[in-house]
N, C-alpha and C positions, 0 to 999 in steps of 0.2 A: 399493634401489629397483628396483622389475622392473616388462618394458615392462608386461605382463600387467595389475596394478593402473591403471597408463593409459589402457590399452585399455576397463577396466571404467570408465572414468570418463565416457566417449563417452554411452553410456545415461543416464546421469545430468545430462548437459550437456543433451541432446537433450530429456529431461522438464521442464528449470528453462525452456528455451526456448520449450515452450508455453504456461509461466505468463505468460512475458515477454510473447508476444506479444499475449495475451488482454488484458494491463492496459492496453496501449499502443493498441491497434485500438480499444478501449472507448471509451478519452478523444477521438479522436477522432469515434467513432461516434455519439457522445452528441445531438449536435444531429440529425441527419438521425434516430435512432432516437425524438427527441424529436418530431418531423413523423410519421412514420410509425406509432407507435405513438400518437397523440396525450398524448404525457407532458405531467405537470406538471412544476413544478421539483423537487415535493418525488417523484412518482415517478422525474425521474432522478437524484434522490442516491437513491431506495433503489434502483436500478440498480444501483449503486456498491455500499450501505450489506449489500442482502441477500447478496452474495457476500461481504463484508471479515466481516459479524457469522459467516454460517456457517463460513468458513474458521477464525476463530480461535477458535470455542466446540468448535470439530471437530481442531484441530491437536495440543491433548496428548493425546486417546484416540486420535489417529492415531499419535501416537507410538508411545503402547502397544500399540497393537495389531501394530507393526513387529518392537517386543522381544520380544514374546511370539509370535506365530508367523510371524514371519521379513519381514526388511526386503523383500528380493526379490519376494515374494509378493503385500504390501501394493502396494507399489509399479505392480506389474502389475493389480492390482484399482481401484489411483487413476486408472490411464492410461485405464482403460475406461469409470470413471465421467467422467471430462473429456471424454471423447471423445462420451459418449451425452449430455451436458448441454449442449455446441456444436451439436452436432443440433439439441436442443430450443430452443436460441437461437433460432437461427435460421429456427424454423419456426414462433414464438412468433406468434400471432394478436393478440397483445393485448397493452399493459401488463404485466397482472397476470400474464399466463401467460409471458411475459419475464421478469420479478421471481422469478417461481419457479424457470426454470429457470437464472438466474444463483446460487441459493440452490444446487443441486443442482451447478451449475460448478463454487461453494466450497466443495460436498462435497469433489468430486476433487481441487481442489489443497490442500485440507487435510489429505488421505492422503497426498500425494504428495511435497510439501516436506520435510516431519519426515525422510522416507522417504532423502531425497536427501544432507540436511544430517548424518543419523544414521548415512551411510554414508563416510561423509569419514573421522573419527575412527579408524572400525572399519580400513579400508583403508589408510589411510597417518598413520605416522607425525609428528612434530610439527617435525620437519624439511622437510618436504612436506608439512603440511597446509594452508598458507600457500598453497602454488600449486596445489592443488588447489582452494580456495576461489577463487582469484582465477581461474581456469576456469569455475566457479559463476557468478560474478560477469559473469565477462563474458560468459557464455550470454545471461544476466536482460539485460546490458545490449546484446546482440547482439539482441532481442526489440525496443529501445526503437527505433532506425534501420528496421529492417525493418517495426514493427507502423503506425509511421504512413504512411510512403510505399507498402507495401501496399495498408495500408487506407485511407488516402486514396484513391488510386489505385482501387480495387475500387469505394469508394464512387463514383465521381464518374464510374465505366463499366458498373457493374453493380449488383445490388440489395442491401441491407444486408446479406442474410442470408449473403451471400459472405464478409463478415469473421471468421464463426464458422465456417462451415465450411471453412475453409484450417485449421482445428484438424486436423482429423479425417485427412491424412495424414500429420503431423508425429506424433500421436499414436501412429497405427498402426508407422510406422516406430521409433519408442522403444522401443513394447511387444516386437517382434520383437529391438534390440539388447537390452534389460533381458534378455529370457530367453534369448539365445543367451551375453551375455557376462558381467553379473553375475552374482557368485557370492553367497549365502545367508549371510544373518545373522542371530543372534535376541540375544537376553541369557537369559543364565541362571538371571535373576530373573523370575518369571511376575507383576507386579502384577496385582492387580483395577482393573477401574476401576470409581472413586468418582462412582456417578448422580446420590447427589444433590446434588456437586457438580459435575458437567454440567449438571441442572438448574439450578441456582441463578446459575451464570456464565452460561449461553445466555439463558436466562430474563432476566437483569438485564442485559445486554447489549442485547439487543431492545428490551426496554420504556424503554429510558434511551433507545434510540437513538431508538426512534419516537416517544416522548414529545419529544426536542429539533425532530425534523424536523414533529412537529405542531403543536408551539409556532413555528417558523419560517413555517409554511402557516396557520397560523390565529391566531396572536401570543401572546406571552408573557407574557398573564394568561388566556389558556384553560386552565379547569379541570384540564379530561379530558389536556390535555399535563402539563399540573405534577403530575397525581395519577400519571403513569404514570414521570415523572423521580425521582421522589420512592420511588416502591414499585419501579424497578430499581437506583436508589441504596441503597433499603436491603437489596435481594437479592445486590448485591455485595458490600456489607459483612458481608452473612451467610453469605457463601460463605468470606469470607476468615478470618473466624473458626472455620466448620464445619474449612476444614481447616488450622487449628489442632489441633483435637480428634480430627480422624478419623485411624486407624491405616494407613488405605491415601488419601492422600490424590490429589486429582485434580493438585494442584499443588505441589510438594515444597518450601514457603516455605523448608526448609534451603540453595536454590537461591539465596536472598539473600543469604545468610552468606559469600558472595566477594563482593567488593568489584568485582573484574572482570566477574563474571557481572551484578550490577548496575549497574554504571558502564555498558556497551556496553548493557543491555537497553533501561534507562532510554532513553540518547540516541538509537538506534534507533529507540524508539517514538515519541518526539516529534516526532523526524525525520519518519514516516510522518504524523503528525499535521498539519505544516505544512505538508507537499506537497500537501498534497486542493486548498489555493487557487492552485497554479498548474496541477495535473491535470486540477482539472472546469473552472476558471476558465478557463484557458488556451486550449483549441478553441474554447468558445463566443467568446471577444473574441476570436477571430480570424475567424471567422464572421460573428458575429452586428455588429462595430463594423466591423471592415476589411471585410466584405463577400467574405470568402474563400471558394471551397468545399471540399468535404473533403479534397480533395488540396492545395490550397495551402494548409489549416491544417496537413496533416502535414510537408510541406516546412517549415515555419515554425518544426513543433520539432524539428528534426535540431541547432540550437544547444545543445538543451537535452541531447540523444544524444551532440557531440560534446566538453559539459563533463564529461559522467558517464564517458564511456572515457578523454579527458585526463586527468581527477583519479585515476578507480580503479587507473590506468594508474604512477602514481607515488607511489601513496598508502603503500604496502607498503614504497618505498626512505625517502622520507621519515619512517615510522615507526620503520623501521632506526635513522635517523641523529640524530632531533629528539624522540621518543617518540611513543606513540599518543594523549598528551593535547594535543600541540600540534598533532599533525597535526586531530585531530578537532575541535579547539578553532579553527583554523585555516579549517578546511571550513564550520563552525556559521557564524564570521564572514562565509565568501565569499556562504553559502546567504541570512543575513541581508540583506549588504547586494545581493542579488540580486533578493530577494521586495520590500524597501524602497523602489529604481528601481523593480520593477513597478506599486510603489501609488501614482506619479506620474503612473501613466499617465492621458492622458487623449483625448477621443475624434479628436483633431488629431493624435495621435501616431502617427508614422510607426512603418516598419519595423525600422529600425537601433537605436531605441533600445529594442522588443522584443525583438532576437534577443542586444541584450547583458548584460538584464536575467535572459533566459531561459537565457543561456551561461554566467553567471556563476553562479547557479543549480545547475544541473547539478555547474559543476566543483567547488560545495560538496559536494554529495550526492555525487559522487564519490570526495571524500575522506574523508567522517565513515561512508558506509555501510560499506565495507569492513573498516575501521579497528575501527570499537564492534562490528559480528558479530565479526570475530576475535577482537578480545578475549574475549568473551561464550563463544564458543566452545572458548575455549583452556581453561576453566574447569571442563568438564564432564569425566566420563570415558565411553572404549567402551561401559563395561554400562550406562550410564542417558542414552545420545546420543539416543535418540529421544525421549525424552520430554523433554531437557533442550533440544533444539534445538526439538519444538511449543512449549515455553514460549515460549522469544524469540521465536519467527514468529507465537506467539497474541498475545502485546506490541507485535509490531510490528502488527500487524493490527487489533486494536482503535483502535491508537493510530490508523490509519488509519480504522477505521467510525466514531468519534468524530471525526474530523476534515470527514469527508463528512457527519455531523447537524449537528455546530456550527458548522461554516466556514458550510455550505452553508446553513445556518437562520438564520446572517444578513446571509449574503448576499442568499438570497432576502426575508427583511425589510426589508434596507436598498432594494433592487429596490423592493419594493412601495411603500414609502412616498414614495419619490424621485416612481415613477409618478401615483402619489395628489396629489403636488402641484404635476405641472408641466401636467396636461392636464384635462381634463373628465371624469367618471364616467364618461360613457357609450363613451368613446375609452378610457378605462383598463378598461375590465369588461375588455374582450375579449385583455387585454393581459398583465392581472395574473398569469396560468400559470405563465407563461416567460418569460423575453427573445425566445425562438425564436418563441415565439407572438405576442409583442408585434411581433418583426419579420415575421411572416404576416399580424398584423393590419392594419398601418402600408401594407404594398403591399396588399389586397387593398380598403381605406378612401380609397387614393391620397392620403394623408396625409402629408407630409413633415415635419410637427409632432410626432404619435404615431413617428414616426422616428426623429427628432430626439431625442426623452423616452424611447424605449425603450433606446436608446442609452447618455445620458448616466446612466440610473439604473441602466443595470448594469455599469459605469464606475463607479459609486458605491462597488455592490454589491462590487465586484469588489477595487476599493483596501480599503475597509474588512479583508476577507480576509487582504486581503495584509499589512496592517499590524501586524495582530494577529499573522500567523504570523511576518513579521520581530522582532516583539520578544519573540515566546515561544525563536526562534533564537538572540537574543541574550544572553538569558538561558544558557541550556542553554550559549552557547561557555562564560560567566564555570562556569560549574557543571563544565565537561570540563576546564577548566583548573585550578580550585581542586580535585577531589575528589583524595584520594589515591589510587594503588592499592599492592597488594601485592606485595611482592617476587615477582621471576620473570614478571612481566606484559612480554614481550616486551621491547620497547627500554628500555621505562619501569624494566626491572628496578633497577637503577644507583640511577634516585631513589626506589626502596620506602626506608621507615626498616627497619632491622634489629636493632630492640628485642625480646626475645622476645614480649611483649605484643602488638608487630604484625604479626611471622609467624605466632602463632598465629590474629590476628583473619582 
């Protein structure tokens, strides 16, 4: 071990920590950017939706683009594009012109992730690549403490666009360590990459995701939603077959054939998938029901900050000593029964029974995230780390843009309908948007009724969410705990079987 490789790791801590803080300031930002840009619900899940789809349709040719001419490089061209996308945030005039430049944000952290995690491997060994990752780790989770009381904070003294632009020196300063202290790396494989299947995953990624989120906003026997679910379902299905066939594929399915590689992707991604209902959920019931503002929603989740450094924090020793299925299988239950208290809530609920539901939470996701990337990661080798690390990050990232269509599409469902039948048409037109909107409407009508209903129906919205994500968690522990893996998988090595048959699977 030499300090040197250390030292190089500094830049790379300092890039993970822009991602961090962009996701964290977001969830908080939501509501106020929902006022100010007059969002719907369904423009701010594509908030959310147009960053998580760009990022993961863009993460394995980011990959490759690292292998092929030089991590170092890439990675200084991702800093640039986050940095010019946080501008455009921030200067966004509009919805749409917001939408876009969050699409253009997950340009850059989808060069720039692959870019980070590609560089772990190449730089230190498998003795130390454990704490180098858990450095990673707690960059991402050094973003989560700082991005809400920041941006709470910024919001609640100054105008939105301050939350994107606090990017732009953290940036600057990266770019300058990346090229003074990282050293250059490529693979000595040059793949092509496979367009048309970029197209056919971007492609079917979007149209699935805009088709849930339009079926959510305009309901679930509209046409034009079901024809667009229907034709990105089957462009994903055609992808996954194209690369079957293609010689240079976009997505190396041979990537399946570890049991590790698939065991960690897998539950990462679902992972991503159940958090959207306490991410988007979360700020707005602390706003929109307790009557918080941006600053005391961010205060509110430093629970959820200080269950994800407790768990990440011991998640590594415990996998040492109990394996990484019990640890992860262990996290899936705290995460379960965390998100399950959530969906009890209701609009009389105090504080204490939020920040326990929200802490216990965290210290799931503190233990299962660490735990399944390592694994996943221990799986790959140096020449094909970039591209092997965009896979998981595109897995975990869809699992997340699917989580913001579907969570969010029926949450905003169950919203609408709740609204539909506790008030009058003409008190609901003005309501139906948002919650945020319905609580603009409700004070601006002097309406303590329309108050009351906007409330109670995203309170609905909101358990329903939760419910659903508790018992897909549930599942997933029973699934981290039954799968096997294969000899040499960290702790778990001891319980692989050692039949020939299943060293070679």
């Amino acid at each position: 071990m030499t300090s040197k490789r250390w030292w190089a790791l500094g830049p790379l801590v300092l890039a993970v920590l822009v991602v961090g803080l962009d996701a964290t300031i977001l969830s908080v930002a939501l509501p106020t950017l929902g006022r100010s840009l007059d969002a719907s619900t369904g423009q701010l899940q594509w908030f959310v939706a147009a960053y998580t789809l760009v990022f993961a349709a863009a993460l394995v040719p980011g990959g490759m683009l690292g292998d092929r001419y030089g991590r170092k490089k890439i990675l200084i061209v991702a800093l640039v594009i986050f940095g010019v996308a946080s501008i455009a945030c921030a200067l966004a005039p509009s919805a749409g012109a917001f939408i876009a430049a969050r699409a253009l944000l997950g340009l850059g952290g989808a060069l720039l992730l692959p870019m980070v995690l590609a560089l772990i491997p190449v730089l230190f060994d498998e003795t130390e690549r454990r704490r180098a990752i858990g450095a990673i780790t707690a960059a991402v989770m050094l973003g989560y403490p700082i991005g809400p009381l920041l941006g709470g904070w910024m919001l609640t003294n100054f105008h939105w666009s301050w939350v994107f632009l606090i990017n732009v020196p953290v940036v600057a300063l990266a770019i300058v360590a990346v090229g003074v202290l990282l050293p250059e790396s490529r693979s000595s494989i040059r793949q092509r990459i496979d367009l048309v299947g970029l197209v056919l995953s971007a492609g079917g990624l979007a149209l699935l995701t805009y088709g849930v989120i339009g079926a959510g906003d305009r309901g679930w026997s509209d046409r034009e939603s079901l024809a667009e679910i229907v034709i990105g379902t089957l462009a994903l299905g055609t992808f996954v077959l194209w690369q079957r066939r293609v010689t240079a594929p976009l997505v190396d399915l041979r990537l399946f054939r570890s049991r590790e590689f698939t065991w960690g992707a897998t539950l990462s991604s679902v992972v991503s998938f159940g958090m959207f209902g306490l991410l988007f959920a979360g700020p707005l019931y602390f706003q929109v029901v307790r009557g918080a503002d941006a600053q005391g929603s961010g205060i509110r989740l430093l629970p959820l900050i200080a269950g994800l450094l407790f768990g990440g924090a011991f998640a590594d020793r415990l996998a040492a000593r109990a394996g990484v299925r019990v640890v992860a299988g262990l996290g899936l239950v705290l995460l379960a029964a965390g998100l399950a208290l959530g969906a009890t809530t209701s609009v009389a609920t105090g504080d204490a029974e939020a920040v326990a539901w929200i802490a216990l939470s965290g210290l799931g996701v503190g233990l299962v995230l660490p735990t399944t990337i390592d694994t996943a990661l221990g799986a790959v080798s140096g020449e094909s780390s970039g591209v092997s690390s965009g896979v998981l990050q595109a897995l975990r990232m869809v699992g997340g843009a699917l989580g913001a269509a579907i969570l969010g599409a029926i949450l905003n469902a169950t919203y609408r309908e709740q609204l539909d039948h506790a008030v009058a048409p003409g008190l609901a037109r003005n309501a139906r948007d948002s919650a945020v909107a319905g609580i603009d409407a409700a004070n601006a009508a002097h309406s303590p009724a329309l108050l009351d209903a906007v409330r109670h129906a995203f309170i609905d919205g909101m358990s329903m969410t939760l419910w659903i994500s508790a018992g897909l968690m549930t599942a997933c522990a029973v699934f981290a705990v039954l799968f096997r893996l294969s000899a040499g998988t960290g702790a778990d090595a001891a319980e692989a079987p050692e039949s020939p048959s299943e060293l070679a699977a």
